[in-house]
C-alpha positions in Angstrom: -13.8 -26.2 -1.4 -14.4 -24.7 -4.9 -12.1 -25.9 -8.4 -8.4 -26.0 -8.3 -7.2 -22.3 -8.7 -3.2 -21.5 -7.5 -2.3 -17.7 -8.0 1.1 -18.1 -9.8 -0.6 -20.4 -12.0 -3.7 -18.0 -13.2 -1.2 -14.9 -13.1 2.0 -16.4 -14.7 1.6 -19.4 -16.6 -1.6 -18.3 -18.2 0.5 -15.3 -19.4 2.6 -18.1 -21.8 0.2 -20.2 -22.6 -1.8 -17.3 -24.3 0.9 -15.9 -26.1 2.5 -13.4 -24.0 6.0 -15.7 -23.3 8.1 -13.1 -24.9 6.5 -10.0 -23.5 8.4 -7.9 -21.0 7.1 -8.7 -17.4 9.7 -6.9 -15.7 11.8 -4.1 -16.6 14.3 -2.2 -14.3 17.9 -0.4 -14.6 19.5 -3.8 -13.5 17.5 -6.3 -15.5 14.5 -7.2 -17.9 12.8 -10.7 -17.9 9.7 -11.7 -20.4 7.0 -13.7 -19.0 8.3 -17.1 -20.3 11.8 -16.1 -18.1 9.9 -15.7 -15.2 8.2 -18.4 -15.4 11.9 -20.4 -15.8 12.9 -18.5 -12.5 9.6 -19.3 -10.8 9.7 -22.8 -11.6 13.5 -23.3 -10.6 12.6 -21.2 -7.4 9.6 -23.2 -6.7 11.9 -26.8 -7.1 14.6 -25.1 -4.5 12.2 -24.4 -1.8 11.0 -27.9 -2.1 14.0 -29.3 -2.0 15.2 -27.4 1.1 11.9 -28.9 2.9 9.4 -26.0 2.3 5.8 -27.7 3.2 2.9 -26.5 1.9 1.1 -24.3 4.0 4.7 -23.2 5.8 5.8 -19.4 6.1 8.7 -18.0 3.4 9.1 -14.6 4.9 10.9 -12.2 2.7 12.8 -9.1 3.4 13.2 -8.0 0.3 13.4 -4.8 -1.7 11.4 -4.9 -5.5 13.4 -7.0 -7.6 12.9 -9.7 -9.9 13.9 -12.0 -6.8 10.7 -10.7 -5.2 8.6 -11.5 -7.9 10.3 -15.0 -8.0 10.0 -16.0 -4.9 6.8 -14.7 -3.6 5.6 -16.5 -7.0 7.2 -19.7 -6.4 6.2 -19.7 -2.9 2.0 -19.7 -3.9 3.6 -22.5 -6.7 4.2 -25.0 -4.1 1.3 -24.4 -1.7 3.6 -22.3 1.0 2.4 -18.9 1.9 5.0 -16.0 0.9 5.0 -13.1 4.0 6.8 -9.9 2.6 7.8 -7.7 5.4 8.9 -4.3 5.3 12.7 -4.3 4.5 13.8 -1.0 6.0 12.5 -1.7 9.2 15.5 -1.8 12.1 16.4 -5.5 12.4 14.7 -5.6 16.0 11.8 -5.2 14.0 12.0 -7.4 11.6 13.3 -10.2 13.6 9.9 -9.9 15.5 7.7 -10.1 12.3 9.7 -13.0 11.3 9.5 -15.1 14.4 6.0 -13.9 14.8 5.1 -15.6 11.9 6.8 -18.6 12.6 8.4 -18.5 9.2 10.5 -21.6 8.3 13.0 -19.6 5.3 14.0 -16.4 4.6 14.9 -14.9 2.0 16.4 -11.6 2.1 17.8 -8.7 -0.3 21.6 -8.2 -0.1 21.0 -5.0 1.5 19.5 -6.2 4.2 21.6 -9.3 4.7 23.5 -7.4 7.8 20.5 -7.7 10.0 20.2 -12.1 9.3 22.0 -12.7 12.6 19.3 -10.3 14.5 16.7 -12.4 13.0 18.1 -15.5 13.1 18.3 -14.8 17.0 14.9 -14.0 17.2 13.2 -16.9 15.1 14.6 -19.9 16.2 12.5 -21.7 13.9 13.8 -21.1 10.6 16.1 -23.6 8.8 17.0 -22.1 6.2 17.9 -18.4 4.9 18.9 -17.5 1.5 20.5 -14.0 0.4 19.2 -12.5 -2.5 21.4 -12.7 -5.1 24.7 -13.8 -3.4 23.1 -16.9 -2.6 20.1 -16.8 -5.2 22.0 -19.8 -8.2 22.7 -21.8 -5.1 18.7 -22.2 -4.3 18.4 -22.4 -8.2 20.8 -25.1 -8.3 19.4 -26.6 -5.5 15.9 -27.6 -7.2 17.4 -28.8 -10.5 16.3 -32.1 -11.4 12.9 -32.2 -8.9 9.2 -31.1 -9.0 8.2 -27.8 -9.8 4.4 -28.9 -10.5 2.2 -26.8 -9.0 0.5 -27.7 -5.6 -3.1 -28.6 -5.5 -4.5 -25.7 -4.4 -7.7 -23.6 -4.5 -9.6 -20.1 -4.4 -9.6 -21.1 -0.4 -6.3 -22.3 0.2 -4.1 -20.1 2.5 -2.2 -17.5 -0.1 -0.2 -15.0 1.3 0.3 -12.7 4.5 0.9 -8.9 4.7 2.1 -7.0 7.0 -0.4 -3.6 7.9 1.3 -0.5 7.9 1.9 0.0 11.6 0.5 3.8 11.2 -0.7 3.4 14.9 2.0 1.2 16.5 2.4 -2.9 15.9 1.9 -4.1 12.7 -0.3 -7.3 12.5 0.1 -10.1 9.8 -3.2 -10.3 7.5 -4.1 -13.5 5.8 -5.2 -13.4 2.4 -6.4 -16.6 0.2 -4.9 -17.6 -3.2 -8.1 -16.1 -5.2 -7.6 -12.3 -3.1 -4.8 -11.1 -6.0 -7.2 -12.1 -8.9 -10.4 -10.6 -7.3 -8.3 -7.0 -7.2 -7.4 -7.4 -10.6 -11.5 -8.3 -11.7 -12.9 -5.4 -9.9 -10.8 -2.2 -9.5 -7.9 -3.1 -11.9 -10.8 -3.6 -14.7 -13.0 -1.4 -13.3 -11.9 1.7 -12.9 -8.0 1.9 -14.8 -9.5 -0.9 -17.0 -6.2 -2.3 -16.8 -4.8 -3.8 -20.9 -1.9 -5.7 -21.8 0.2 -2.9 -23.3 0.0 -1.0 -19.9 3.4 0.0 -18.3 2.7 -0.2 -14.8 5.0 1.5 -12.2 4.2 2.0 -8.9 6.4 4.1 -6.4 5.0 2.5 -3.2 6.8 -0.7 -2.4 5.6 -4.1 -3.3 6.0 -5.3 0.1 2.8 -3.4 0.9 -0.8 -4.3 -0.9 -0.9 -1.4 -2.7 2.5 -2.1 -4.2 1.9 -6.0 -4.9 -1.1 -5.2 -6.7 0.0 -2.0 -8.8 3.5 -4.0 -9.5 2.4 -8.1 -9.8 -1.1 -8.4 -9.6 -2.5 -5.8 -12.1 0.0 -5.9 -14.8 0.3 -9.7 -14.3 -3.5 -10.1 -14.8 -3.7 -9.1 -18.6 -0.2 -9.7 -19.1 0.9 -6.3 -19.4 4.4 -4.9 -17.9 6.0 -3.9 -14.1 8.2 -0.8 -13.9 10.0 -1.7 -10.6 13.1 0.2 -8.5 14.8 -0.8 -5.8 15.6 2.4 -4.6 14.3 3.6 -1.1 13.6 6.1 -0.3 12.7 7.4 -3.5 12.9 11.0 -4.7 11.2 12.9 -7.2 14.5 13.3 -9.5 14.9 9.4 -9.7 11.2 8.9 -10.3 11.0 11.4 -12.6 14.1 9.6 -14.6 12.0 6.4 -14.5 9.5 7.4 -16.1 10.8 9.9 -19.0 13.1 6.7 -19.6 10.4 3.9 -19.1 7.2 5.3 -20.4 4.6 4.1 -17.8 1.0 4.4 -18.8 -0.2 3.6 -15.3 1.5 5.5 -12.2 0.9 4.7 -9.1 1.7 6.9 -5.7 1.0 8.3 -2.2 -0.4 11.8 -1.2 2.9 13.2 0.2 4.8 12.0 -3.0 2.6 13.4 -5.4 3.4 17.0 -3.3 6.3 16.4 -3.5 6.5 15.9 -7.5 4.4 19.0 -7.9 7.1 20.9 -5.9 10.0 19.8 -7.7 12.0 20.9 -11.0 10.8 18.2 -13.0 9.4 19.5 -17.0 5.8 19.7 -17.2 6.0 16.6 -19.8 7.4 14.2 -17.4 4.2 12.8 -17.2 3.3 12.8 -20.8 3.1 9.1 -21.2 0.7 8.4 -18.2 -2.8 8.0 -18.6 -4.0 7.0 -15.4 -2.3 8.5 -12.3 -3.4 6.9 -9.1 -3.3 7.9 -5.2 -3.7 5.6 -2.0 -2.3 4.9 1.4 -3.2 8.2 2.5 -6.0 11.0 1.3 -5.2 13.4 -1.0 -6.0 16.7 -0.4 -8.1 18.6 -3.0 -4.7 21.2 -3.6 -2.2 18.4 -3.8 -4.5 17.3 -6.7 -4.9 20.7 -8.2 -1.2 21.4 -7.9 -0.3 18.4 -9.4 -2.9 18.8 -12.5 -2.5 21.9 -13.3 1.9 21.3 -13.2 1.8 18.3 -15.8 -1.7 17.9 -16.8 -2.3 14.4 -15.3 -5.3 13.3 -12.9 -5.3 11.7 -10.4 -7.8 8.8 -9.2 -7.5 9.5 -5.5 -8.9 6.3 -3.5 -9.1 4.4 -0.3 -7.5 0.5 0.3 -6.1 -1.7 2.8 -4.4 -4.2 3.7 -7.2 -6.3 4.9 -9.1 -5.7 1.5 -5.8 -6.1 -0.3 -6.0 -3.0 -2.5 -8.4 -0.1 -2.9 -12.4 -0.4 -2.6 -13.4 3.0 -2.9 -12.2 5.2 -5.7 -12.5 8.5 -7.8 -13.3 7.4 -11.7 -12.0 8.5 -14.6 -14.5 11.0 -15.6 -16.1 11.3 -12.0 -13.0 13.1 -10.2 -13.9 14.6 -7.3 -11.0 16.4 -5.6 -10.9 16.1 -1.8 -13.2 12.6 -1.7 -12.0 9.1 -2.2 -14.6 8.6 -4.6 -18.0 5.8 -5.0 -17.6 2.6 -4.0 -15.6 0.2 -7.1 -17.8 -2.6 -8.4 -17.8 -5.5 -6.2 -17.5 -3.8 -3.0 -20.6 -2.4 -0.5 -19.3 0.1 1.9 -21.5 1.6 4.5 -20.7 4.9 7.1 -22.8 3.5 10.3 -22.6 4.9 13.9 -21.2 3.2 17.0 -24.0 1.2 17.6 -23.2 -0.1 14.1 -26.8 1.5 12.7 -26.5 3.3 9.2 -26.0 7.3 9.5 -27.6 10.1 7.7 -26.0 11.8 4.5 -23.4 14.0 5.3 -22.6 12.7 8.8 -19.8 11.1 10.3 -19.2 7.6 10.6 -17.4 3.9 10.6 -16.3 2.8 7.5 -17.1 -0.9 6.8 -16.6 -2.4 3.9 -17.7 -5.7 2.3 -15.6 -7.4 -0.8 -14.3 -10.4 -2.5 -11.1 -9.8 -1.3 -11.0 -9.4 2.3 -9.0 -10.9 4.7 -9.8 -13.9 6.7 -8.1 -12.5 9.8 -4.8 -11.8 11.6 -2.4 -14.3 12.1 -2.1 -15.1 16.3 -4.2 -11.6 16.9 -7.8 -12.8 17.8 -8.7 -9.5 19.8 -7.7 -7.3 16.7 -9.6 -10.0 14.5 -12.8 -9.6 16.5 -12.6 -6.1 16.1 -11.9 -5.4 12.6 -14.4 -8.3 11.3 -17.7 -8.7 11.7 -18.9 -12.0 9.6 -18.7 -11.2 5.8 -17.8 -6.9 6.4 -14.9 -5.4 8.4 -14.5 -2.0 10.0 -11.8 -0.3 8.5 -11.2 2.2 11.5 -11.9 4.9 9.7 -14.5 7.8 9.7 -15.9 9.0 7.2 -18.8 11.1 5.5 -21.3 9.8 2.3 -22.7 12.8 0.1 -26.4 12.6 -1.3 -24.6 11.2 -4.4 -22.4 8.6 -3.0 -19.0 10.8 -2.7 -17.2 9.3 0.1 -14.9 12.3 2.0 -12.5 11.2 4.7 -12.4 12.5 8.0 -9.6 10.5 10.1 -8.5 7.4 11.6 -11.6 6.5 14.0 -8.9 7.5 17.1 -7.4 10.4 15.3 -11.0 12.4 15.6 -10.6 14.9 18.0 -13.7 15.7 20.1 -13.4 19.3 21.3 -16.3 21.1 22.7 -18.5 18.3 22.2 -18.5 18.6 18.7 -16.4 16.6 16.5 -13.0 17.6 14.6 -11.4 16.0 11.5 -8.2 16.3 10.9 -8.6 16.1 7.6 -10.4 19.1 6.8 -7.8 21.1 8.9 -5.0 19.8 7.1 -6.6 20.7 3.9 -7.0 24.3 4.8 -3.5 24.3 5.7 -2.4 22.9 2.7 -4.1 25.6 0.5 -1.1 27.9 1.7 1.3 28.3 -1.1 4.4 28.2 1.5 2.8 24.4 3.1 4.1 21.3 1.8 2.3 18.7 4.2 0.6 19.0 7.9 -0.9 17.0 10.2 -3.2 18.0 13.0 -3.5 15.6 16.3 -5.1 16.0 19.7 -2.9 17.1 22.7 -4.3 18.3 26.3 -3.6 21.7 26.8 -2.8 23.0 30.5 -6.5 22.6 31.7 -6.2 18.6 30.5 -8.8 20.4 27.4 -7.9 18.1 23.8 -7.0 20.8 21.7 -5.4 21.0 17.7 -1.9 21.1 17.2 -0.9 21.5 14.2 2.4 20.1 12.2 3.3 21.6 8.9 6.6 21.3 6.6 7.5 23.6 4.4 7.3 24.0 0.9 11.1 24.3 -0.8 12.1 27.0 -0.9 9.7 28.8 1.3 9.3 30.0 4.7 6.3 29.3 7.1 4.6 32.1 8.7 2.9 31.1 11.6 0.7 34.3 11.6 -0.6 33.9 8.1 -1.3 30.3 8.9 -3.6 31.3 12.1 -5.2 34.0 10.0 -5.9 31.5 6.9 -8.0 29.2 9.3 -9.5 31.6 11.0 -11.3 32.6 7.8 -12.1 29.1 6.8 -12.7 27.2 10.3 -14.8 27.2 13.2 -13.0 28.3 16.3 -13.1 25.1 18.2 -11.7 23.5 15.0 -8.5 25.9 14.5 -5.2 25.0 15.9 -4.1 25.3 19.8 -0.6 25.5 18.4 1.4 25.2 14.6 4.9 23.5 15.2 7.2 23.8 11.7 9.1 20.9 11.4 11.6 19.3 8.6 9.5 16.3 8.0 6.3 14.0 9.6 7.2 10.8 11.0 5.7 8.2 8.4 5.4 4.6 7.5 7.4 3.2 4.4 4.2 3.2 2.8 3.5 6.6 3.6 1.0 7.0 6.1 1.7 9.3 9.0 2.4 8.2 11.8 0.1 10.4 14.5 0.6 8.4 17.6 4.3 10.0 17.3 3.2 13.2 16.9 0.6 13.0 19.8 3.6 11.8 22.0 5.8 14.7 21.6 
């Protein structure tokens, strides 16, 4: 047991007591709050879970789209020693009423939006006592509290935090279990680090704060130096909307996934839409080196392409500003020791594939009720990520796939990646994904799926005759399939065990 430490505490409170009461903490269409009426919020929020019987240690799970509610209740939650559990709020309510009950949750608290699916879940979690709709019911659990303790519970860097969902990118999602100090370890290495994060930063992220991406772009980052969260409800997103936000917001940090920066570059939007940004960043998904080009050379903005988690709460390998290299994730961001070893867990030679495993101040202790995935994904103080991946002779990490998305043809192994880069160089390509199907001799071959460009047309033929020039043979597509869109998660991520099932 180390010092008294509680998250909201270090990341709110501090924020007034060092003069930063009557800065904007969050600004959206539908409402601004300063730091000092957050804090009011939090604490009110904070009295109205205890009073309904919230115990430290118990499960708040929210379905909840990013709002100020969000940030107040997944702050007053940590406040009072419970542990907040965000959950995907766009999932079917079969889904979510299995995350819930999975967790064992004892409140909800759910966005209006969402509010149709509380019976499902109710159903499905006979444990919880209590759900609150956010914000028909919200100045009922305000009310609620008014008059008892909002003092912060006693906890510290170890105490049980917060839970987060992965992304289900290869099926089930599994609940991750993150301490109180996991936020403020993000904000010390890669927020400081590499965006060297200030408090006049504008910080908007377009992936969801339900995701560890999102929380730290949108909470934990801004909230660290006391600078300002961009946030919008919206979802999907498209690149008109974002585009709006941030002509009319001014964010100097902007924060995004692969498939939406492609998106961006394809779009109408004036090359100075982006003229307040000085950092752009990229997760969830590797960028390829023309999605970076395209985007650069359209609005004259970088991008800092890097690789995160869930389990490691936010990204632990990163391009720098200053030491871009398109079509890598970057070197390794202070704090964290990565390592690309072969099945036997031994390190590998420059240039070859590997495991990723990762070591950090901010990893996960484990997965709630999973102990086979636990035992597979940690191993003492590092954790295999389940991905593969390549180290230059200067420390340039370059993705190759998900550790079951490598295809093994020949004998010889295939990335994915590197395919669907060399698709993506074609001018009429918009996205693709390459996964392994057996062909009619039960042989793994490529199959390719690409999505157009708008306002262009694929051509199959030119498609076969751009990787013939640029792959090996055994590493060229079986078969190209054009469809209107890749199945993904609401993070991003592409989902390949959909595409490998037909």
């Amino acid at each position: 047991m180390t010092g008294a430490y509680n998250a909201c505490v270090d990341l709110l409170d501090a924020n007034v007591e060092r003069g930063r009461a009557d800065h904007p903490a969050v600004v959206s269409r539908a409402r601004t709050v300063t730091y000092d009426e957050l804090l009011g919020e939090v604490r009110r929020v904070a009295a109205g879970l205890r009073a309904i019987g919230v115990q430290p240690e118990q499960r708040v799970a929210m379905v909840m789209l990013d709002s100020v509610e969000f940030y107040a209740t997944f702050l007053a939650a940590l406040r009072i020693g419970a542990v907040p559990a965000p959950v995907n709020p766009l999932l079917p309510g079969r889904d979510l009423a299995a995350v819930v009950s999975v967790s064992r949750a004892r409140v909800l608290v759910v966005s209006a939006e969402r509010a149709s699916e509380i019976d499902a879940i109710r159903a499905a979690a006979p444990e919880l006592t209590d759900v609150v709709s956010a914000p028909a019911e919200w100045d009922a659990l305000l009310s609620v509290g008014d008059g008892r303790s909002d003092t912060p519970y006693p906890t510290w860097e170890e105490s049980p935090g917060f839970w987060l969902c992965t992304s289900g990118s290869t099926g089930r999602p599994k609940l991750a279990m993150h301490r109180h100090v996991d936020l403020r370890r993000t904000a010390d290495t890669y927020a400081s680090a590499v965006l060297g994060v200030n408090a006049e930063d504008r910080c908007y992220s377009v992936g969801p704060m339900f995701h560890a991406y999102g929380l730290g772009n949108s909470l934990t980052f801004p909230f660290a130096v006391g600078a300002t969260a961009i946030v919008e409800p919206t979802r999907p997103p498209n690149p008109a909307l974002v585009g709006g936000l941030v002509r009319d917001f001014e964010p100097t940090l902007f924060f995004c996934i692969p498939t939406f920066y492609a998106a961006l570059a394809a779009s109408d939007l004036t090359p100075d839409t982006f003229a307040s940004v000085r950092h752009a960043v990229s997760a969830a998904e590797p960028l390829p080196a023309d999605t970076y080009h395209r985007f650069a050379d359209r609005f004259g903005v970088q991008i800092l392409d890097g690789i995160g988690s869930t389990e490691m709460t936010h990204i632990y390998i990163s391009n720098a500003p200053g030491a871009i290299r398109p079509g890598t994730s970057g070197r390794p961001v202070p704090g964290y020791d990565v390592e690309v070893v072969d099945d036997d867990g031994q390190p590998v030679a420059d240039d070859a594939a590997g495991h990723l495993e990762v070591r950090g101040p901010s990893m996960a202790v484990g997965y709630w009720c999973d102990q086979a995935a636990s035992q597979r994904s940690f191993h003492g103080d590092r954790m295999r990520t389940g991905d593969m991946y390549a180290r230059s002779d200067d420390g340039y990490y370059t993705y190759l796939g998900r550790s079951d998305d490598m295809l093994r043809v020949g004998g010889e192994w295939v990335s994915p990646a590197e395919v669907e880069a060399v698709l993506i160089s074609h001018a009429a390509v918009l996205e693709a994904a390459v996964v392994g199907q057996r062909d009619e001799h039960d042989v793994q071959r490529p199959v390719a799926f690409v999505v157009a460009a708008p306002d262009a047309m694929v051509d199959v033929g030119e498609l076969e005759a751009l990787c013939k020039s640029e792959l090996a043979g055994y590493k060229r597509p079986k078969r190209y399939e054009v469809v209107p869109e890749l199945p993904k998660t609401a993070t991003g991520k592409i989902q390949r065990f959909k595409l490998r099932a037909g």
